[in-house]
C-alpha positions, 0 to 999 in steps of 0.5 A: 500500500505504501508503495502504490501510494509513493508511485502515486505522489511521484506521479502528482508531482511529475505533472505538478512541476510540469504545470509549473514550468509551463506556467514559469514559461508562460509568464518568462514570454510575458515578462518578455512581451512587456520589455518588448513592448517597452521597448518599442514605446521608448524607441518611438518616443525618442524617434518622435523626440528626434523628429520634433527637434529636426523640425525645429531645427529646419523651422529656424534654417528656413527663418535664416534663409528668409532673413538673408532672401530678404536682407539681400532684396533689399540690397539690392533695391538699395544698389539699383537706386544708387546705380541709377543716381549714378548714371544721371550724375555722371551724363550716363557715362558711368554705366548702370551695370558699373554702378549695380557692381560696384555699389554691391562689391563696396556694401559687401566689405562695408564701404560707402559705394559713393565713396568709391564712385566719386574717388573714380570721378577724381581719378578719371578726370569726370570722363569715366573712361574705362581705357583711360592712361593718365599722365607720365609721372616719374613712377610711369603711368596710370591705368583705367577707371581707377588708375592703376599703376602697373607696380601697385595693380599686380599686388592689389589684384593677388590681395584681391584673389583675382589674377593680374593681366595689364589689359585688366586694368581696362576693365571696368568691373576689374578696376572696380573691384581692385578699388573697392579691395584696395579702399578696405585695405587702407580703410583697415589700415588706418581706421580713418578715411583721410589717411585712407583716401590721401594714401590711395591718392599719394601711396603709403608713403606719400602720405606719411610725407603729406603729414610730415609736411601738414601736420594732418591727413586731410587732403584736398582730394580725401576732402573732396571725395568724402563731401561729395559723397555724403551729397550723393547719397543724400540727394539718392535717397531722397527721392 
């Protein structure tokens, strides 16, 4: 009897382990599910965070992109009006084109545009001619709208990263630029536009020689050109 009765409990406790593997099994996958689940949750919400600040980040591209489309169309209403006050001024011998060049190249480094066109009034004797040659001076000749020399032009050029040809000097937007580059050179230089304008006018050393001499760096030609510009720029703008 004893015997039947510890085969009996021997079976009872087979099919009890049995059912309770099964059911440690079954919460193993459920625990597993849940994890899972987790899981999935957390990495969809990090993928929504993601995204959300994606978003953000394009918005604040876009509001940049707008501000500069804007800053730009307004330079350039800016520029066109002073190309055109240009073009009257100078009889229509300063080109509109000129003018829309060289009042964006010289807005780009920060230099008054009516700086740069009354110095090409000055230099070019009011004629605005592109195949302008100035006079002989013991230093040789000067070339185009903004008279060059042919021993200033080739460094002038390499500052402005552009390449040196003699013929260049001819070319209006060419001679343009390497005013406007050299003007902000001397502009750094000096941090003061009569030393500036008297320096582009007389060489570097001609202007220490001119203060030497004066006391001061007020030319009549930096005089000039800064009155006339100001004039120029009031008279453009108050239309």
């Amino acid at each position: 009897m004893l015997q039947k009765t510890s085969v009996w409990m021997l079976i009872v406790s087979f099919f009890l382990l049995s059912a309770l593997s099964i059911y440690l099994n079954h919460q193993n996958v459920t625990l597993q599910e849940k994890i899972d689940d987790m899981e999935s949750r957390i990495n969809e919400q990090e993928l929504g965070m993601e995204v959300q600040a994606m978003s953000i980040e394009h918005e604040s591209e876009m509001e940049s992109i707008q501000g500069e489309v804007q800053n730009g169309y307004e330079s350039w209403q800016e520029a066109e009006a002073m190309a055109n006050h240009m073009y009257e001024d100078s009889d229509g011998h300063f080109d509109e084109d000129w003018g829309m060049f060289l009042a964006l190249e010289a807005m780009r480094e920060g230099i008054d545009p009516f700086l740069v066109y009354e110095l090409l009034r000055v230099e070019s004797g009011e004629k605005f001619e592109p195949d302008l040659v100035g006079p002989e001076t013991e230093y040789g000749h000067a070339y185009g709208l903004a008279q060059f020399m042919k021993n200033t032009g080739p460094w002038i050029a390499d500052m402005a990263g552009l390449p040196y040809e003699h013929d260049k000097l001819f070319d209006p937007y060419y001679s343009i630029q390497l005013a406007v580059v050299y003007l902000d050179f001397l502009y750094d230089k000096y941090e003061d536009w009569d030393h500036a304008l008297t320096a582009y006018h007389r060489g570097i050393y001609g202007l220490e020689q001119y203060i030497e001499d004066h006391g001061h760096a007020k030319s009549w030609y930096a005089e000039e050109i800064q009155e006339k510009a100001q004039e120029r720029s009031l008279v453009a703008f108050d239309k």
